[in-house]
PQR file with spaces between the fields and no chain letter, atoms N, CA, C, O and H, PARSE charges and radii, in Angstrom:
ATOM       1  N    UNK     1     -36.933   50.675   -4.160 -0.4000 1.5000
ATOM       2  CA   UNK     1     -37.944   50.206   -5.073 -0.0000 2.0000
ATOM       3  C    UNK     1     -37.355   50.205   -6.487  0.5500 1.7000
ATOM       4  O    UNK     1     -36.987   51.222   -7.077 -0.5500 1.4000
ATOM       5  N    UNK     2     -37.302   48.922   -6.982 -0.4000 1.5000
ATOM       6  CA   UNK     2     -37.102   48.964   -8.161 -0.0000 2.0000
ATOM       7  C    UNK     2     -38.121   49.335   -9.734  0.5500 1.7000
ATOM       8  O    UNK     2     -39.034   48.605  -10.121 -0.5500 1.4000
ATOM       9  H    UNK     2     -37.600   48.096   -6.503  0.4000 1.0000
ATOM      10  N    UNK     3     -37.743   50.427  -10.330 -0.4000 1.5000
ATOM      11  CA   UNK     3     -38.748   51.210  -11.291 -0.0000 2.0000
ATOM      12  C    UNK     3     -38.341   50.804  -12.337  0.5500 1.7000
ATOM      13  O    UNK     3     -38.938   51.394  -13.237 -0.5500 1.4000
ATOM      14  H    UNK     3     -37.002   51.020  -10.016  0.4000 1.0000
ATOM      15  N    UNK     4     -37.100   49.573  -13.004 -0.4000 1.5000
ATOM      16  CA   UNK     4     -36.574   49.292  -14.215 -0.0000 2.0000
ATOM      17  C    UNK     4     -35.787   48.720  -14.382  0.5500 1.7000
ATOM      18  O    UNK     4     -34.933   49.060  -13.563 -0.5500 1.4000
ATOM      19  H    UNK     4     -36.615   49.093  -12.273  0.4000 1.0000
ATOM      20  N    UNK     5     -35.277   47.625  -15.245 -0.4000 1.5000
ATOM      21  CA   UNK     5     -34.220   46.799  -15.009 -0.0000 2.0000
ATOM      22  C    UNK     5     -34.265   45.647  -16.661  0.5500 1.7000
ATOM      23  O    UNK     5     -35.229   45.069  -17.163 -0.5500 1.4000
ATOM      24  H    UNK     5     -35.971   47.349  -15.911  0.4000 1.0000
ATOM      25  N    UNK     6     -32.546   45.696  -17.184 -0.4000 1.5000
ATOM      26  CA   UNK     6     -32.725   44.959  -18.307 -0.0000 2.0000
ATOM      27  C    UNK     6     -31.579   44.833  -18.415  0.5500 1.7000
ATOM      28  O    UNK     6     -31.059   45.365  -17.435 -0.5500 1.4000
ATOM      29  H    UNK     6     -31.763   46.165  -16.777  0.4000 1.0000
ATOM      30  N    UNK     7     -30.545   44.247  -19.334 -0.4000 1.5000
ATOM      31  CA   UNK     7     -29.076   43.383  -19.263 -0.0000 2.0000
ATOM      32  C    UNK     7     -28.350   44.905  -19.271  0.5500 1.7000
ATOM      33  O    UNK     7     -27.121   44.930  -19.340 -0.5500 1.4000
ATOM      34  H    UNK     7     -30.968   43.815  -20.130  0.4000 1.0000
ATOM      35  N    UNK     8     -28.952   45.931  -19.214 -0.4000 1.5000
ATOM      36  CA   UNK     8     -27.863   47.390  -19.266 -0.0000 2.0000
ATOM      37  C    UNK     8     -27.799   47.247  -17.576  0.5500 1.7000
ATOM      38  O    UNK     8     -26.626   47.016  -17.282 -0.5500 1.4000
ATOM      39  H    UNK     8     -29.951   45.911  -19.158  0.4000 1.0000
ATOM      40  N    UNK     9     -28.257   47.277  -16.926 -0.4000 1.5000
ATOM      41  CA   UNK     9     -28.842   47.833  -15.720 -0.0000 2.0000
ATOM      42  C    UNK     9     -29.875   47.988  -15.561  0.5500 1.7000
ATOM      43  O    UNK     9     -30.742   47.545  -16.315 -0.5500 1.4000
ATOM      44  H    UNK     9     -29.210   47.464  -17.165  0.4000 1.0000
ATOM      45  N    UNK    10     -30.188   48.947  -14.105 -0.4000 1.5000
ATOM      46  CA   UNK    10     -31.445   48.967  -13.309 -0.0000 2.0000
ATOM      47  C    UNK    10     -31.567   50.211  -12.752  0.5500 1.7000
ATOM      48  O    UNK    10     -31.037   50.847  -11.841 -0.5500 1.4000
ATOM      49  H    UNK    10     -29.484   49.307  -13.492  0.4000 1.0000
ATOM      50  N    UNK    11     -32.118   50.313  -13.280 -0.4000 1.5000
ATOM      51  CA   UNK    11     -32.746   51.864  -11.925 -0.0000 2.0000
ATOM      52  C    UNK    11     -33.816   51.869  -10.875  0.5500 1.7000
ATOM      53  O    UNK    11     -34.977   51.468  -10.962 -0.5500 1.4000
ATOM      54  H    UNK    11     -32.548   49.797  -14.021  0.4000 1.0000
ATOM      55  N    UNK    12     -33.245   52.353   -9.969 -0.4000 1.5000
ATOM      56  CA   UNK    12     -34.108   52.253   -8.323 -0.0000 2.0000
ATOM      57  C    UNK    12     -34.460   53.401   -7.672  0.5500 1.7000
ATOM      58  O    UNK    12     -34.039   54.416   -8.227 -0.5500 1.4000
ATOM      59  H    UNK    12     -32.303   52.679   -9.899  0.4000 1.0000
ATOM      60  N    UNK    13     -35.071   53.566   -6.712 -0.4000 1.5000
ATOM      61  CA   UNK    13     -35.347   54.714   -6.236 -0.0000 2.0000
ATOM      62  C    UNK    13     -35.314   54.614   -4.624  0.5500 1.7000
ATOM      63  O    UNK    13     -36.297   54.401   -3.914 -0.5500 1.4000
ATOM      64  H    UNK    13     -35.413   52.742   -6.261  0.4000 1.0000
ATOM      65  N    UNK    14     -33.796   54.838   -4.129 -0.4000 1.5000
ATOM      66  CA   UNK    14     -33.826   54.258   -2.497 -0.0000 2.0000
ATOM      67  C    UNK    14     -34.882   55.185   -1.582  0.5500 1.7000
ATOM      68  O    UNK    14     -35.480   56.178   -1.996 -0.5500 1.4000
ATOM      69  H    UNK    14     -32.998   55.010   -4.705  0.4000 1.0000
ATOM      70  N    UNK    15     -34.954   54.683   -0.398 -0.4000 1.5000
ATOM      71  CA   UNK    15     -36.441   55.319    1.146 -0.0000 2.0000
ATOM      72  C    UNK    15     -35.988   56.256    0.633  0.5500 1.7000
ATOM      73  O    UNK    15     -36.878   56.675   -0.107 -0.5500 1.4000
ATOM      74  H    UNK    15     -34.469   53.876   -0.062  0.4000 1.0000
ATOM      75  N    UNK    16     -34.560   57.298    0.494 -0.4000 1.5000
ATOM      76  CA   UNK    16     -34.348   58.481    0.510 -0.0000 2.0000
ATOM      77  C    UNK    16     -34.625   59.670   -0.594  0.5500 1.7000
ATOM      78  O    UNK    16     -34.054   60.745   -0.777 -0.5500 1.4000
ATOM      79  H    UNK    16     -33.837   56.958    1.095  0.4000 1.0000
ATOM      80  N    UNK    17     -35.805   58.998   -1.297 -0.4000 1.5000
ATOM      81  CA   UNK    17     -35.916   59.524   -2.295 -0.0000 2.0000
ATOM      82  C    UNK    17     -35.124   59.546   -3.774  0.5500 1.7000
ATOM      83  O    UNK    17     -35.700   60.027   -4.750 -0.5500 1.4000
ATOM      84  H    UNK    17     -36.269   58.125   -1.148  0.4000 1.0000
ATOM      85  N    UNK    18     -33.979   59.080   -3.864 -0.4000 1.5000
ATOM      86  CA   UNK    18     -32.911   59.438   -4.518 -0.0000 2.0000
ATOM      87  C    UNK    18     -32.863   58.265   -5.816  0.5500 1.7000
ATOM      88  O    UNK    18     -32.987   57.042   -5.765 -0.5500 1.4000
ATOM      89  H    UNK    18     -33.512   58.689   -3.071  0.4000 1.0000
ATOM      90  N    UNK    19     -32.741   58.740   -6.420 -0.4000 1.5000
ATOM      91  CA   UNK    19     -33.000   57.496   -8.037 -0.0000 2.0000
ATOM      92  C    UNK    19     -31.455   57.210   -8.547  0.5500 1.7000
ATOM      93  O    UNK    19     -30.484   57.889   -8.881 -0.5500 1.4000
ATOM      94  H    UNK    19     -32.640   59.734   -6.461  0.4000 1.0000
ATOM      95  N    UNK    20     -31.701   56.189   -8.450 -0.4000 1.5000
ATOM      96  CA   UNK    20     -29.912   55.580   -8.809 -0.0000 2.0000
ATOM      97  C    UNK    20     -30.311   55.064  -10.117  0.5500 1.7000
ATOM      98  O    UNK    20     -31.392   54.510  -10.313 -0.5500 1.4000
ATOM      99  H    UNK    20     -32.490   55.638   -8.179  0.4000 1.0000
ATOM     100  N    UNK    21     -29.516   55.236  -10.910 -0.4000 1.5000
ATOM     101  CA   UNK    21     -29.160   54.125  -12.205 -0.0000 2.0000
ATOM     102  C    UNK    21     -27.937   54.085  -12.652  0.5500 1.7000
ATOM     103  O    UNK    21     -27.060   54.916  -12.886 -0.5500 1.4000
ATOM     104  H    UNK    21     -28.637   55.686  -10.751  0.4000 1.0000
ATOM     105  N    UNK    22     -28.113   52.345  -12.763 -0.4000 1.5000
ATOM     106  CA   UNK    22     -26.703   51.420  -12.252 -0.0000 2.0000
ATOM     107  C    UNK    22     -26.784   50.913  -14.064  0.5500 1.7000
ATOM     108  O    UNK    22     -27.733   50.235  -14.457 -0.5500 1.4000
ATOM     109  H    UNK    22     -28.825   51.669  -12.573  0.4000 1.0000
ATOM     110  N    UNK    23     -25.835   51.289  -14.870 -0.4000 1.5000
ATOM     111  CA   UNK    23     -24.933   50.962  -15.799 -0.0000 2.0000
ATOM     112  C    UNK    23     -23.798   50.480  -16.244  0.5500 1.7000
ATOM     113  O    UNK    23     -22.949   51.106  -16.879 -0.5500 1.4000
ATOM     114  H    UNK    23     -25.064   51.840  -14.551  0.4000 1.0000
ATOM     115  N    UNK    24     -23.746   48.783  -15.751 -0.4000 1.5000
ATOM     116  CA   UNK    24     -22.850   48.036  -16.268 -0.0000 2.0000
ATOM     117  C    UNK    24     -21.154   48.481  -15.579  0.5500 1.7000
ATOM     118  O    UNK    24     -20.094   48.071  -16.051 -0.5500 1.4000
ATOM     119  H    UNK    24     -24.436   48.274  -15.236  0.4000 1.0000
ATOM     120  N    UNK    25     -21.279   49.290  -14.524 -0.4000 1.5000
ATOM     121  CA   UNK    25     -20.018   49.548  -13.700 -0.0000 2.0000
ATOM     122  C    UNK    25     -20.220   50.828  -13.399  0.5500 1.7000
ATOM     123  O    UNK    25     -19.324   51.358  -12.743 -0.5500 1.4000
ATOM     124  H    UNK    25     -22.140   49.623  -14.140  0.4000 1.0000
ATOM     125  N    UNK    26     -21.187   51.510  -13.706 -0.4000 1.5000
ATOM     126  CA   UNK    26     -21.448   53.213  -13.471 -0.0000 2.0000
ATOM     127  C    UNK    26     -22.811   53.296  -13.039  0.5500 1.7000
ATOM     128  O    UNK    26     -23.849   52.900  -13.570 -0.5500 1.4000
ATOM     129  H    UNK    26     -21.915   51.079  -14.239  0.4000 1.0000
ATOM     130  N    UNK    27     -22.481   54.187  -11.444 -0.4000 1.5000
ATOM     131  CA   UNK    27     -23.780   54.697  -11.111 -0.0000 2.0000
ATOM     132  C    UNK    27     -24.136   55.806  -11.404  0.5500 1.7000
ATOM     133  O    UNK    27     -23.178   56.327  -11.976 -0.5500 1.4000
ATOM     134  H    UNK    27     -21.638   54.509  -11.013  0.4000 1.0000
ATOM     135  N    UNK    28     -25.109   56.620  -11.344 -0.4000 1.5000
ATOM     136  CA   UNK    28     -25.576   58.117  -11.378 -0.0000 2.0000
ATOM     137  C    UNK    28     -26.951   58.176  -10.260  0.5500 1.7000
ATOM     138  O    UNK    28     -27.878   57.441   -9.920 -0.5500 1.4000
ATOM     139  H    UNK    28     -25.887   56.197  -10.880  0.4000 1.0000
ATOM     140  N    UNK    29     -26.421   59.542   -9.948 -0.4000 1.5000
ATOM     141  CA   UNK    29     -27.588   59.405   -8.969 -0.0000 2.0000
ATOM     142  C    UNK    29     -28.329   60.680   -9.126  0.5500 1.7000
ATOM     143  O    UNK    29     -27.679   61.669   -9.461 -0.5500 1.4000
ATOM     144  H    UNK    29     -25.668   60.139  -10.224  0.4000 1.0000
ATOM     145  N    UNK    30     -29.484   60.776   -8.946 -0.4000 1.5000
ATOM     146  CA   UNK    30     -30.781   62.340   -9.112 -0.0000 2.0000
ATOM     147  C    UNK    30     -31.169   62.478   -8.025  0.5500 1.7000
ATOM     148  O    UNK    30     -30.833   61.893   -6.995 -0.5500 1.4000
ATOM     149  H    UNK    30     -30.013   59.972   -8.673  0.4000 1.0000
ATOM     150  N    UNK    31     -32.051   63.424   -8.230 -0.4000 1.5000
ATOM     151  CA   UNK    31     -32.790   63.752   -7.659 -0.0000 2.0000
ATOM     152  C    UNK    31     -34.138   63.629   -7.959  0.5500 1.7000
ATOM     153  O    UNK    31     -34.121   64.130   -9.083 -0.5500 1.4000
ATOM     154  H    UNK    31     -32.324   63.898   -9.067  0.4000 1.0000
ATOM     155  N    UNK    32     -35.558   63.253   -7.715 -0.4000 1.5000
ATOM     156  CA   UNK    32     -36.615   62.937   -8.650 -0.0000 2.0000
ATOM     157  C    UNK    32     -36.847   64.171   -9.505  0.5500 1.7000
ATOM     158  O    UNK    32     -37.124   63.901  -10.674 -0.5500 1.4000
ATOM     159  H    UNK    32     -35.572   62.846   -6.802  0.4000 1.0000
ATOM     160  N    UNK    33     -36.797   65.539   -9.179 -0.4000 1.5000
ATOM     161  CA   UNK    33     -36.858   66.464   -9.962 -0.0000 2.0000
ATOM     162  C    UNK    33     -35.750   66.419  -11.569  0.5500 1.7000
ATOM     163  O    UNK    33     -35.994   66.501  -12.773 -0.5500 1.4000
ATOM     164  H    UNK    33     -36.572   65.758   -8.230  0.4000 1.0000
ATOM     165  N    UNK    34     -34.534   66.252  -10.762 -0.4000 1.5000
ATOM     166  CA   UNK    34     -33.316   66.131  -11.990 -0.0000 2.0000
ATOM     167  C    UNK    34     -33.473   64.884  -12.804  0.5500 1.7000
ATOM     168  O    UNK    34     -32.902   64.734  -13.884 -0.5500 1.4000
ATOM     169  H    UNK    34     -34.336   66.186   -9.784  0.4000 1.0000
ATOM     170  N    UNK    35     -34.219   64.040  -12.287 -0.4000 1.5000
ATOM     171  CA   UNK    35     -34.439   62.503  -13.030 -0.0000 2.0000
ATOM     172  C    UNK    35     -35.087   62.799  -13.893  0.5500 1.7000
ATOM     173  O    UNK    35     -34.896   62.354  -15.025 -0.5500 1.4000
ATOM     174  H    UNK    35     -34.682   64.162  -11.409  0.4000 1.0000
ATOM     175  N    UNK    36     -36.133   63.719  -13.566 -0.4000 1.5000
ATOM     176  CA   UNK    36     -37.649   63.694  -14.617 -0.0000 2.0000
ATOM     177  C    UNK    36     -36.666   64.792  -15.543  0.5500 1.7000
ATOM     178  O    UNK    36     -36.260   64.031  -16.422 -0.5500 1.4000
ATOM     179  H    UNK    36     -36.288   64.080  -12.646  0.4000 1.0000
ATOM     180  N    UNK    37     -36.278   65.658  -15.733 -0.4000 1.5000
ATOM     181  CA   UNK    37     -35.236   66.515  -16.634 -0.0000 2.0000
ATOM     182  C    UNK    37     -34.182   65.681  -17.468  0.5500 1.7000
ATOM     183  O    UNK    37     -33.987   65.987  -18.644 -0.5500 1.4000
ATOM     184  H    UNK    37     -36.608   66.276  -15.019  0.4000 1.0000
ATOM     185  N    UNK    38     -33.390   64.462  -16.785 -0.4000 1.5000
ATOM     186  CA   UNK    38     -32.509   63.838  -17.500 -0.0000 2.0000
ATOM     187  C    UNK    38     -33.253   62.877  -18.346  0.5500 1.7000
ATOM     188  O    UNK    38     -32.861   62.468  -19.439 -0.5500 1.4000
ATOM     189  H    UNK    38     -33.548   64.213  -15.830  0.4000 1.0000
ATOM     190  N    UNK    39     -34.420   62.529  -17.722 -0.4000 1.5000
ATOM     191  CA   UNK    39     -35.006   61.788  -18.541 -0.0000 2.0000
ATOM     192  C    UNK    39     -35.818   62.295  -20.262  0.5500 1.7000
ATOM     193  O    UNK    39     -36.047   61.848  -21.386 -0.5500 1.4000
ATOM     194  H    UNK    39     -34.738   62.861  -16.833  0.4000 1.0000
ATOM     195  N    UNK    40     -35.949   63.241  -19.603 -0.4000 1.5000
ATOM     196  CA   UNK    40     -36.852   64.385  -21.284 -0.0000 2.0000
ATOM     197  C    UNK    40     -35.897   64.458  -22.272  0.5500 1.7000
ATOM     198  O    UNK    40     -36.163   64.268  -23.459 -0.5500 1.4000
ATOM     199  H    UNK    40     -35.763   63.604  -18.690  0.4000 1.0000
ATOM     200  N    UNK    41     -34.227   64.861  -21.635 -0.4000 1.5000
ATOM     201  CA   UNK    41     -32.966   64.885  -22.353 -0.0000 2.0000
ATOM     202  C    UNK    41     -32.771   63.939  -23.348  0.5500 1.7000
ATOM     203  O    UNK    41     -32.501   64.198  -24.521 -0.5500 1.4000
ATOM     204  H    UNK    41     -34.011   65.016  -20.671  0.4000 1.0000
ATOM     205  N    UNK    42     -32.957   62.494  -22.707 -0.4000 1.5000
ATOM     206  CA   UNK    42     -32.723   61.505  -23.092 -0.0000 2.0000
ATOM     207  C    UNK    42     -34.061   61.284  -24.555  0.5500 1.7000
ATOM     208  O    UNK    42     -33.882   60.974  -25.733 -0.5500 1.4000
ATOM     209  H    UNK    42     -33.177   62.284  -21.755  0.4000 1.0000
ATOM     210  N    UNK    43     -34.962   61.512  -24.015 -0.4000 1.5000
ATOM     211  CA   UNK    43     -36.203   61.355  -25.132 -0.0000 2.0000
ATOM     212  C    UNK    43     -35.869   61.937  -26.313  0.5500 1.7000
ATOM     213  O    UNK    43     -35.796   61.408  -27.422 -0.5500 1.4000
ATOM     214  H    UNK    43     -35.106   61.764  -23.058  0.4000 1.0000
ATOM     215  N    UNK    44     -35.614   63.395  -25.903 -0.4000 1.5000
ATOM     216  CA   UNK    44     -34.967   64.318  -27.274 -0.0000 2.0000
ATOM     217  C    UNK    44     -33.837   63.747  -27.779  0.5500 1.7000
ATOM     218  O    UNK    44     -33.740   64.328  -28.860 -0.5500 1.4000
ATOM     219  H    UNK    44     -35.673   63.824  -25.002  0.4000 1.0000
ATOM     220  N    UNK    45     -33.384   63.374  -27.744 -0.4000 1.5000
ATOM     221  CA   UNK    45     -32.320   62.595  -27.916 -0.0000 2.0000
ATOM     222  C    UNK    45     -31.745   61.350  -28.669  0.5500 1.7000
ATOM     223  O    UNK    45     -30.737   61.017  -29.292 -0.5500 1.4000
ATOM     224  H    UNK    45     -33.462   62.902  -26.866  0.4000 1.0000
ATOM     225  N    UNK    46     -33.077   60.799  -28.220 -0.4000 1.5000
ATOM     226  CA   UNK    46     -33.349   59.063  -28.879 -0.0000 2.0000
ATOM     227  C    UNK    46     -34.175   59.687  -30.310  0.5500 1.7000
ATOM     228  O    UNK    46     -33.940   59.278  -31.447 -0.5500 1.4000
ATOM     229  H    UNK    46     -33.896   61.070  -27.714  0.4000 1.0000
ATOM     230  N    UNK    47     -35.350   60.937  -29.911 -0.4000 1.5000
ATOM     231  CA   UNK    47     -35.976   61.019  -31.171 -0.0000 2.0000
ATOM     232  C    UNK    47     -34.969   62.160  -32.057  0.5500 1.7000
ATOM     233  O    UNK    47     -35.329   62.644  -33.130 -0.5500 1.4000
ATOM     234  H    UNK    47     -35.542   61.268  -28.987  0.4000 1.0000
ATOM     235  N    UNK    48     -34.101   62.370  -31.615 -0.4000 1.5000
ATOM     236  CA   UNK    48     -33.451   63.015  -32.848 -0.0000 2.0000
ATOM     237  C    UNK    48     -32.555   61.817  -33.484  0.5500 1.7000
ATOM     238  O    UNK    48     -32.383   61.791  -34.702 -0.5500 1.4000
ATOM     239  H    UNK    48     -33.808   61.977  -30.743  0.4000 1.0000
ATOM     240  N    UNK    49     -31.972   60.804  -32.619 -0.4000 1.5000
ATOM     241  CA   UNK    49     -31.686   59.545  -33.390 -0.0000 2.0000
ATOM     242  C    UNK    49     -32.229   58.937  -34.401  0.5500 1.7000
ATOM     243  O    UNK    49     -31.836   58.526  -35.493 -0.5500 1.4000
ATOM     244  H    UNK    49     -32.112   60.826  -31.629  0.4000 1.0000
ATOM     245  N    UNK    50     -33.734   58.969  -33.520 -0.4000 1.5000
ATOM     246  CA   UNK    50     -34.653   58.396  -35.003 -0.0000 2.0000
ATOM     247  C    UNK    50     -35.060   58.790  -35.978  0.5500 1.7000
ATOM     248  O    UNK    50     -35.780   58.142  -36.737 -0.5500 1.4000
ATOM     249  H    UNK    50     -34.053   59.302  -32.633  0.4000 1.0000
ATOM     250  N    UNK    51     -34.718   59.816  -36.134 -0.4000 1.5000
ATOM     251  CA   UNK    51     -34.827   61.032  -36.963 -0.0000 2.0000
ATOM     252  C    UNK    51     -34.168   60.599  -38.060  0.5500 1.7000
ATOM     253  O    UNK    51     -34.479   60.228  -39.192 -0.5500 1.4000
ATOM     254  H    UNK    51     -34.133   60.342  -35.518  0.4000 1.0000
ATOM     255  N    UNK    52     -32.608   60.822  -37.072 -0.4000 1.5000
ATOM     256  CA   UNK    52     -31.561   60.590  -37.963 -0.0000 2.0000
ATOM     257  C    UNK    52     -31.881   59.367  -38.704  0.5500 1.7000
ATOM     258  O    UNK    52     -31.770   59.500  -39.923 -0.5500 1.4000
ATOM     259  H    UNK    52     -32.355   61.124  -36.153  0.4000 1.0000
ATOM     260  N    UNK    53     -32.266   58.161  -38.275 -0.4000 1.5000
ATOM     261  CA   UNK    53     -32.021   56.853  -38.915 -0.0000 2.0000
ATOM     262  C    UNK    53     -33.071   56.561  -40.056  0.5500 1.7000
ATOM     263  O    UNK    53     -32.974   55.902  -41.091 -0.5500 1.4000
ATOM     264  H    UNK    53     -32.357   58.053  -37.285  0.4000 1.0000
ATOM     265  N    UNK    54     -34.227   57.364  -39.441 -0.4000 1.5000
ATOM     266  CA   UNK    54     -35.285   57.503  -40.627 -0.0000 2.0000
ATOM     267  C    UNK    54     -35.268   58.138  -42.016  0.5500 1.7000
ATOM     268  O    UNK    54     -36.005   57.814  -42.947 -0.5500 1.4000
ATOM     269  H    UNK    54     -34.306   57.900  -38.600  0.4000 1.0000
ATOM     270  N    UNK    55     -34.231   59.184  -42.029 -0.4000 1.5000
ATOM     271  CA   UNK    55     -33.606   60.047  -43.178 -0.0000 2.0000
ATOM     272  C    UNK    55     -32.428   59.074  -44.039  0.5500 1.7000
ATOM     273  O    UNK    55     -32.273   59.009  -45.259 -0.5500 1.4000
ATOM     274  H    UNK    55     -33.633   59.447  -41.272  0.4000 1.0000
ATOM     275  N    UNK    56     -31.579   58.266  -42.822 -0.4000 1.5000
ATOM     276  CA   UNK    56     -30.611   57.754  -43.543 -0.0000 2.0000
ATOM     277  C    UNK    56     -31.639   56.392  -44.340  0.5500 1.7000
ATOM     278  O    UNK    56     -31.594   56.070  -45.527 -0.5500 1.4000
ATOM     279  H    UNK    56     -31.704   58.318  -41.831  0.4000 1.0000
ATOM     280  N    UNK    57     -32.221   55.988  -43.615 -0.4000 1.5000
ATOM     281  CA   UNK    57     -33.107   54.670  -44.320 -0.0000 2.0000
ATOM     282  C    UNK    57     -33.716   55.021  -45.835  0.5500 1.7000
ATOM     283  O    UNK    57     -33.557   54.362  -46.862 -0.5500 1.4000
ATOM     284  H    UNK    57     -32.257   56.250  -42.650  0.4000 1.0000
ATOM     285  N    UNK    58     -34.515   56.348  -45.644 -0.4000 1.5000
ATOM     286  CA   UNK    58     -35.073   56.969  -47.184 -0.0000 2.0000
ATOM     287  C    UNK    58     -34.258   57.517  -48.321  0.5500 1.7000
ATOM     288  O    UNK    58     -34.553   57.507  -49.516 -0.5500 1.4000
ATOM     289  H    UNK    58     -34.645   56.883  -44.809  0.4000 1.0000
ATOM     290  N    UNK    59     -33.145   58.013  -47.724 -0.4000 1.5000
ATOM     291  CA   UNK    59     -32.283   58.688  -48.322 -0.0000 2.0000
ATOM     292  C    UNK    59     -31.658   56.765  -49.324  0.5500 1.7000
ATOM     293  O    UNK    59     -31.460   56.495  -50.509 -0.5500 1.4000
ATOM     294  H    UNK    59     -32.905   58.021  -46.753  0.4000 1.0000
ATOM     295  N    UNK    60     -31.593   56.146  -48.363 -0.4000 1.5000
ATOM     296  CA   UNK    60     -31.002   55.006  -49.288 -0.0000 2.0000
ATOM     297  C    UNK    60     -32.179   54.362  -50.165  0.5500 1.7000
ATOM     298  O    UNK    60     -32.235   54.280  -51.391 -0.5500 1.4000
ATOM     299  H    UNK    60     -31.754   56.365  -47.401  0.4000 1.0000
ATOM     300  N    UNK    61     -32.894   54.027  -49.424 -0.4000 1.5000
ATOM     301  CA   UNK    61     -34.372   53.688  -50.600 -0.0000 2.0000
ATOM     302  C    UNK    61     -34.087   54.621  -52.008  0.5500 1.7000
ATOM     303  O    UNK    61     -33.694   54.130  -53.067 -0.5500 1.4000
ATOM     304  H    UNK    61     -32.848   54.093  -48.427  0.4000 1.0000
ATOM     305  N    UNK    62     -34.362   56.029  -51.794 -0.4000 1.5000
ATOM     306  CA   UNK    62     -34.108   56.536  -52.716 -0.0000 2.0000
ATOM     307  C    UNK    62     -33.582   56.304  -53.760  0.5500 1.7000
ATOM     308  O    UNK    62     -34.178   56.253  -54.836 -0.5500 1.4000
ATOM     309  H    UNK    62     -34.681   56.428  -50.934  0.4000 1.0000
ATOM     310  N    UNK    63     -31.820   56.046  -53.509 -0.4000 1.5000
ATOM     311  CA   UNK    63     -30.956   56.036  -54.286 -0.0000 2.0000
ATOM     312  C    UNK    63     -30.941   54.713  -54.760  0.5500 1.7000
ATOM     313  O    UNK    63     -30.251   54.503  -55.757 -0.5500 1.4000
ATOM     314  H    UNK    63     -31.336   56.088  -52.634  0.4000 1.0000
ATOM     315  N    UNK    64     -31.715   53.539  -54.128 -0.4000 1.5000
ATOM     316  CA   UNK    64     -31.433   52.492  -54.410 -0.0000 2.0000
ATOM     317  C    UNK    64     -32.107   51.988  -55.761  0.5500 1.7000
ATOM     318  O    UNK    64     -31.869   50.912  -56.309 -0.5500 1.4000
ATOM     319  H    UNK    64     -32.276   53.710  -53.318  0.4000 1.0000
ATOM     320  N    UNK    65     -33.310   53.324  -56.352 -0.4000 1.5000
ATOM     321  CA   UNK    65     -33.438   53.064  -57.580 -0.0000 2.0000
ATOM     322  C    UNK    65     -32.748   53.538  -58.674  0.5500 1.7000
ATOM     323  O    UNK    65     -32.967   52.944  -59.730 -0.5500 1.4000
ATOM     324  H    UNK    65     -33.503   54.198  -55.908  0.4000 1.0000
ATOM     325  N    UNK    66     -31.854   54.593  -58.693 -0.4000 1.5000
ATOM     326  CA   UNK    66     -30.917   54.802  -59.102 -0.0000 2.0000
ATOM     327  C    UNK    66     -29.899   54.095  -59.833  0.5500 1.7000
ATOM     328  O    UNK    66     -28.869   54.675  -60.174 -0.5500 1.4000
ATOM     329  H    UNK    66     -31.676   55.076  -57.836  0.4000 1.0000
């Protein structure tokens, strides 16, 4: 069953329970327990990105009256 899919890849979830995601020449495979964990990883992750990008964005506003 396919649960996702976009020009990166796709992630599936074969009869056997097992969640694959297929990245452009790299698979990884979970477990639904370890999926739902890699996936939270990933959240923290993206929002500490945005974090980051939101500080660098103000930080330049800032200076840009300067």
């Amino acid at each position: 069953m396919e649960l996702a899919k976009n020009k990166m890849g796709n992630i599936f979830k074969c009869p056997h329970g097992i969640i694959h995601i297929r990245l452009k020449g790299i698979t990884l495979h979970f477990t639904e327990e370890a999926f739902e964990e890699f996936s939270l990883m990933v959240k923290q992750a993206s929002s500490k990105l945005m974090e980051m990008s939101l500080k660098d964005l103000i930080k330049e506003d800032f200076y840009k009256d300067e």
